[in-house]
Phi, psi and omega in degrees: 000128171250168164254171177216117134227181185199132169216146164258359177246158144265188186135103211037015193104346201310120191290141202251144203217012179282151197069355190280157173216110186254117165275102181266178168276134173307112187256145181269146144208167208299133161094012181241139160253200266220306167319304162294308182289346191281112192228145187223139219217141156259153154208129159269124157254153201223083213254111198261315159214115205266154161211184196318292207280317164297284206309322176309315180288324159309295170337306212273299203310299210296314179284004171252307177312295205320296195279023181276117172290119193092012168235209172200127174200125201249141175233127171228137177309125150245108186241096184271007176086358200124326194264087170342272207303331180292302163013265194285351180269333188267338148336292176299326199272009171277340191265341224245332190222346158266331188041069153254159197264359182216184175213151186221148165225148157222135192114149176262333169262020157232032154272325203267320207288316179335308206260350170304281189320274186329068188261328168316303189253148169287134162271118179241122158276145165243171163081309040116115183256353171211090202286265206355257171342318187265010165100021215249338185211131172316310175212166155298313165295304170263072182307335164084171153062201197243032195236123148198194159154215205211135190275145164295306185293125168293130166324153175287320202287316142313299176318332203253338172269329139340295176311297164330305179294326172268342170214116194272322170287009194293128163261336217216136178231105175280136171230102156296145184166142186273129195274167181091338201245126204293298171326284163357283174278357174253342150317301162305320177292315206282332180322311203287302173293329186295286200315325186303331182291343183275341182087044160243166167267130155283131162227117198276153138194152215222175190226149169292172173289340173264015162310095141230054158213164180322302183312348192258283170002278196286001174286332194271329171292310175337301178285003203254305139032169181010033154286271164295159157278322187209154190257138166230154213222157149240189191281094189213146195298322194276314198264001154298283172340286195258024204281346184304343192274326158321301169331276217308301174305022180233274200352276146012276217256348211020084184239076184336138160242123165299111194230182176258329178263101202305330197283355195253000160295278202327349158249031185100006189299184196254316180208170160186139195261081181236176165276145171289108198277329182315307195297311148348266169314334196259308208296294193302351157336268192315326185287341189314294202310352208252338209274283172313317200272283172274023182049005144328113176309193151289301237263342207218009182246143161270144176288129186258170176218168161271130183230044151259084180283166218189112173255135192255142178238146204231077158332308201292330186265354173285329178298315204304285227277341193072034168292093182280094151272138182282156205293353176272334181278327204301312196280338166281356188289184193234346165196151150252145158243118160250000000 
């Protein structure tokens, strides 16, 4: 198997798939020839802003196409940085100049421009924390329309009882979390009601949509200080990016933090109850295929989740704050990092 890749940027590693042609093996049968058995695919991916966790899941969707026996399927990258119009323009040239048969997204802002453009053709989304709410799909069971794929969001109510549990004395919960961006904010809504059932207060700041540095973060984290019991991050584009500056300012101030985003332990958070994007990914994997291959709708597939949540817990950054976890959540985790 070869690849063709080419990026002119880094970032995390990211594997670039513009242009690849993954050739699987042909499976025969009597009366068929090589031709006939044989089905050939465009699939866009289509990346509007990336981070770690968009990037795992795309892997995983691109290795479950790889590995389909009978199918030959060229992929091509739309990665705009960030840059709406750049988007919405490589959008267009998949219907209009690529004739692809499927769009893969990741992420809810880059699932809504998507599904305005795209009407034809299928859209399989990954990542994604609330499609219904965020307008993307009509129900969860019946997505309706040329759209489906697999959602993210851990219940709030979980999450939030997690918190309780790594720290029972907490009243108060500061969420940080970029404003105008609906996942976000619709996260923050469901945060905001668990707790309450739970007897805590939510206290928000917020960051634009256009954050890009650490320093805007920790100016926002900032006002949360002598406030909170905890610092929280949710699955959000800016606090994928920059969430290390909520870390620093929680450091500091030695305030736990909680996050959504498996990749921001790996910068000191404290805990964090998440999903797995890897798993993410192989489910819209599995949906593509069902979609080219057997002709299966969108509008008739349900949008799936992982539901093996994973509370990870991070010693080394609960020793920095003098953070005592109790030894009954130490034996329910699902990892330490130490």
């Amino acid at each position: 198997m070869r690849r063709k890749t080419s990026n002119k940027r880094t970032g995390w590693g990211l594997l670039v798939f513009a242009g690849l042609v993954v050739f699987c093996g042909i499976a025969f049968s009597p009366g068929l020839d090589a031709q006939e058995a044989k089905k050939s695919f465009k699939i866009g991916l289509a990346v509007l802003k990336d981070n770690p966790d968009y990037h795992s899941a795309r892997t995983a969707f691109v290795n479950v196409m790889e590995k389909q026996k009978g199918m030959a399927v060229e992929f091509k990258l739309l990665n705009a940085y960030g840059d709406l119009e750049v988007y919405e323009k490589g959008l267009k040239r998949f219907v209009t100049e690529d004739k692809v048969d499927l769009v893969f997204t990741t992420g809810t802002r880059s699932t809504q421009p998507a599904i305005e453009i795209v009407k034809d053709i299928p859209v399989v989304f990954t990542a994604v924390a609330a499609p219904v709410k965020s307008g993307i799909v009509k129900s969860m069971e019946h997505p309706g329309g040329n759209v489906t794929g697999t959602h993210c969001a851990v219940p709030a109510y979980a999450q939030v009882k997690a918190i309780t549990r790594v720290l029972p004395n907490a009243k108060t919960i500061g969420i940080v979390y970029t404003k105008g961006e609906s996942n976000a904010e619709i996260q923050t809504e469901y945060f905001r009601d668990a707790a309450k059932k739970l007897g805590l207060e939510v206290l928000t700041s917020t960051v634009s949509k256009d954050c890009k540095t650490g320093e805007e973060i920790s100016e926002a984290a900032g006002k949360l200080v002598g406030k909170v019991d905890v610092l929280v991050a949710h699955q959000d584009t800016s606090l994928s990016q920059y969430g290390k500056g909520m870390i620093v300012v929680a450091e500091k101030n030695n305030i736990p933090t909680y996050v959504s985003l498996g990749q921001l332990l790996a910068q000191g958070s404290v805990f964090s109850l998440g999903i797995d994007f890897k798993a993410l990914g192989t489910i819209s994997g599995q949906q593509a295929v069902k979609i080219l291959r057997e002709g299966i709708q969108p509008a008739d597939m349900p949008v799936e989740t992982d539901k093996n949540y994973s509370l990870i817990l991070n010693l080394t950054a609960a020793k920095k704050i003098g953070l005592n976890i109790p030894v009954q959540v130490l034996k329910s985790a699902s990892k330490i990092i130490k």
